[in-house]
Each structure stands twice: as C-alpha cells, then as structure tokens.
N, C-alpha and C positions, 0 to 999 in steps of 0.2 A: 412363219415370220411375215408380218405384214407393214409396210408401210404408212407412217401416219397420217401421208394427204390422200392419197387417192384409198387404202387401205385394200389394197390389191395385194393381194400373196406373192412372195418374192421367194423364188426356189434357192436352196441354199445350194452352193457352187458345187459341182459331181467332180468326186475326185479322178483325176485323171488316170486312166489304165496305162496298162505296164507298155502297152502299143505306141501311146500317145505319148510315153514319156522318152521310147527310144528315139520317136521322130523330131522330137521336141528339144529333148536337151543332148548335145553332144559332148561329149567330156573332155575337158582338157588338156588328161594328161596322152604319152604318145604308146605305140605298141612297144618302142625300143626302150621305153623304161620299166616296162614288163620283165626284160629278159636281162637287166640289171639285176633287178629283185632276185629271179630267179639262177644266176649264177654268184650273187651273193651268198644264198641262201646255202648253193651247196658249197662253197668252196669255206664260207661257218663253220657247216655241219660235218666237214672233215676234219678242221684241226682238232680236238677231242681223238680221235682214230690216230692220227700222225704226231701225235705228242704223247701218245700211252707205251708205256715202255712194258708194259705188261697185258699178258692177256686173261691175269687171271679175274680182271672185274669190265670184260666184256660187255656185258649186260650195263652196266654205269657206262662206260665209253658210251654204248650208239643210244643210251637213253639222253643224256646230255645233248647229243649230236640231232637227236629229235627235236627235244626241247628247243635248239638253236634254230632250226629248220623252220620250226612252228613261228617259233619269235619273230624272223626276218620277213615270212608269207604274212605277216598279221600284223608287225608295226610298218613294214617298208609300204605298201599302200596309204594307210596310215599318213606317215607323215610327207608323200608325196603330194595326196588329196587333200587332207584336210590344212597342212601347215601350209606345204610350197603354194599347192594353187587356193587355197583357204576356201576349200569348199565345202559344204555343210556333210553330215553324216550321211545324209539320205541320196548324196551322189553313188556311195558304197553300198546302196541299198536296205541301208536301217531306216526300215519303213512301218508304220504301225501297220495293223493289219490285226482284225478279229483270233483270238489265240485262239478258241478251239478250230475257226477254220484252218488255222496254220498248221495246229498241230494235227488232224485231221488229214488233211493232203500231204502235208510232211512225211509224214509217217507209210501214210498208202505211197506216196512215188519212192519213201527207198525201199520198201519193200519189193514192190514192181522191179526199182534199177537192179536190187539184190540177184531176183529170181531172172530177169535178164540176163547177168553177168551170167550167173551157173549153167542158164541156156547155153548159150556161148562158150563156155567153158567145156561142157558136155560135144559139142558138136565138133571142136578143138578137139578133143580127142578122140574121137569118131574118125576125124579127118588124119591126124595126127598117132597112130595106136600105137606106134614104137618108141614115141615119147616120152619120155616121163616128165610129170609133174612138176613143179618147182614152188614149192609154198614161199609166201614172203616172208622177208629174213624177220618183219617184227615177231611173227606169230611162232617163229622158230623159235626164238629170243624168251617166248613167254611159254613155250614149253620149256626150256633150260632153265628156265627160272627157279633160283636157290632161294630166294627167300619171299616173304609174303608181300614186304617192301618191296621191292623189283615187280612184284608180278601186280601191287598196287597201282604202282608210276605208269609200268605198260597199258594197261588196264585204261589207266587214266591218260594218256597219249591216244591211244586206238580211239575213246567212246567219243574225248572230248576234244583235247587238242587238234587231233588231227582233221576233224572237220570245219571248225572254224577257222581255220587256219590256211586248209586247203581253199575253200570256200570263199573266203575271201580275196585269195590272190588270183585263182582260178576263172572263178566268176565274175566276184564284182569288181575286183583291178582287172584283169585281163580280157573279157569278153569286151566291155562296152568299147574300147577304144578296138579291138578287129573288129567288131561287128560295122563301126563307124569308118573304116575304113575299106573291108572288103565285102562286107554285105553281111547280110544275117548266115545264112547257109554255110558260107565259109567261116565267119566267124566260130559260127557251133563245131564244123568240123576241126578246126586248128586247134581249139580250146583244150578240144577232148583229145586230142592228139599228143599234146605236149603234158597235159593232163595223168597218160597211159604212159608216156617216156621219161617221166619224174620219177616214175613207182623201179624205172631201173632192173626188168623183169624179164625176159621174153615170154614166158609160159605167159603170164598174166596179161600181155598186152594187149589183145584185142577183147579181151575181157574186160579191163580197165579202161579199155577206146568206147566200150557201150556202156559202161557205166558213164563216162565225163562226158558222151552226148545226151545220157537223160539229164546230168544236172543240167548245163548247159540250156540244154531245150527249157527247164523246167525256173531258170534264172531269167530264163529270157521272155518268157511265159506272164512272170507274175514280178519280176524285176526290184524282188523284196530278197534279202541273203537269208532271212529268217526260215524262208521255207527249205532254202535249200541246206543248213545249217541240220534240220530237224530231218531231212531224207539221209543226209549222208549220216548223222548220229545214227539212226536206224538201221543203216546198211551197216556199217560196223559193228552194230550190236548185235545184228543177225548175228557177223562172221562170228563174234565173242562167245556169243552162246551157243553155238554149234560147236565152235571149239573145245568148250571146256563141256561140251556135251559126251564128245565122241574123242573125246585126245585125253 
C-alpha cells in the first residue's frame, strides 16, 4: 500500500495478539454474573429430573437436562455481552483466525489435554488403589442406551453440544472478567476449578482440574474460543472413540 504524495509504503496495521488485547480491553461484564449463569443453569437442568414421574425414559430426562445446561452456558453470555452491555462478538472471542492453523493446534492441544487427563487419572490411582473408579454418568447413559436415537442425541451432546457450550461460559464468559480482577494465574486456576466441580464427580476431579487449566491456558494464549471449541471437540471424541472402542 503506498501513499499518493510522498509514495512511501504504508504498513498495513499488525493485528493485535491475544497479550495485547488482555491488557488492552477489559470486559465489562462482572465475575458475580458468572455464577448467576452458572446456578441458573443447574437449577434448569434439574426440573426435567424433579418433574418425571417415571423412570422408565431415564436417558430422555437427563438428555433434556443437558440440552438445558448447554442452552443457559451458550445463551446466558450471550445476552449478557452482546444485548445488555452490546458488545461485539469478538468480546466472546469469535475471532477470525487462519482455519487450518486453528484446526491444526486445536486438535494437537486436546489431544495433549486428553493424554494429560489419563496421566492424571493413572497417577490417581497409583495413589488412590482401593478406589474404585467412577465413570461419568453421561457415558453410563450412553452404554444403557435402548435405542439408536438416544445414543444419537448423546453422541451429539458429548462431540458437539457440550464443548461450545462449556467453552463458552468457561472461557470466554468466565475467564476474562477473573483474569481482570485477580490476575492471570489466578484466574487460570479458578476457571479450571469451578470447571472440574461442574462435572459433579470426585473420581474425575483432578482430572477434570488439568484438563480446564489446559483450556484455560490455551484461551488465554490465543484469546479466540474457536481454538478452544476445536481441542475440547477433540478431547470428547477421544473419550467417544475409546468408548465404543472398548465398551
């Protein structure tokens, strides 16, 4: 690009790193409408449970109850960000970004968070050997599963739902306003904390705690949700295909 008087080259503006935008923009909304969302979300995702007078379509109750989960983590940001404080998309971190570099690192860090967790998981019981196990109630859900439908929906909650969803409330609602108020370090650690005691687990907790510090690190890193959308689909799909590998 050159200018027409002096005709001296004129650099076009360097987009600003994920660094410069944490110091740069602070968000408006607060940490305590984080935790609206998130006891919205579950107290949702129970009526479904406390209004089923039967238990014989089980698998329907806590799929609904997902669905509502998913819906409250993905609109309640949503219209906090973009309607109340009418802020652009890219507050939430929908940010363009080269697709094969995204899918690319995507894919390498949930793989990485995957093989992390099982670390972790492995050493947990190492430490732990009188323990037993506790798999998550979805993946119990989708062994019981009666029909092809049911194990569709789940299917489709685990690969898809549940990463945009989490990801969204996790990261790009949740993170920027603790990062902005207690620092980066702290922030990463609380995220992934609250992160690991959503999943409602003990077995899995500290498993789930180094998983939500890789996303975490890795939103914070590159401060685009698409990458992190593209590692937890990954890590899911790990768990999916092992599953129907070995179960």
């Amino acid at each position: 690009m050159y200018d027409n008087d002096d005709k001296k080259k004129i650099e076009p503006p360097r987009p600003a790193s994920a660094g410069e935008l944490w110091e740069r923009v602070k968000p408006p909304w607060q940490v305590w409408q984080s935790f609206i969302i998130l006891v919205a979300a579950m107290l949702l995702s129970t009526l479904p449970v406390l209004f089923s007078t039967t238990a014989a379509h089980l698998s329907g109750v806590v799929l609904l109850s997902l669905f509502l989960q998913a819906a409250v983590f993905f609109m309640g940001p949503l219209l906090i960000v973009c309607v109340y404080y009418s802020q652009p998309l890219t507050a939430l971190g929908f940010r363009r970004a080269p697709a094969v570099k995204m899918l690319g690192i995507g894919v390498a860090a949930g793989s990485l968070f995957y093989a992390l967790n099982v670390l972790v998981s492995l050493a947990q019981t190492l430490l732990f050997p009188a323990a037993e196990p506790v798999r998550q109630d979805v993946l119990t859900l989708l062994e019981l599963s009666e029909s092809g439908f049911e194990t569709l929906m789940l299917v489709l909650c685990i690969a898809v739902l549940a990463p945009v969803s989490e990801e969204m409330f996790f990261r790009a609602f949740l993170l920027p306003p603790l990062r902005a108020r207690y620092g980066r370090s702290s922030a990463l650690l609380l995220s992934a904390m609250l992160f690991a005691l959503m999943h409602m687990n003990g077995w899995v907790l500290m498993p789930m705690f180094a998983g939500g510090l890789g996303f975490a690190w890795l939103y914070d890193k590159y401060a685009n949700i698409g990458y992190n959308i593209i590692a937890h689909m990954t890590w899911n799909g790990i768990s999916l295909l092992l599953f129907f590998i070995y179960v």
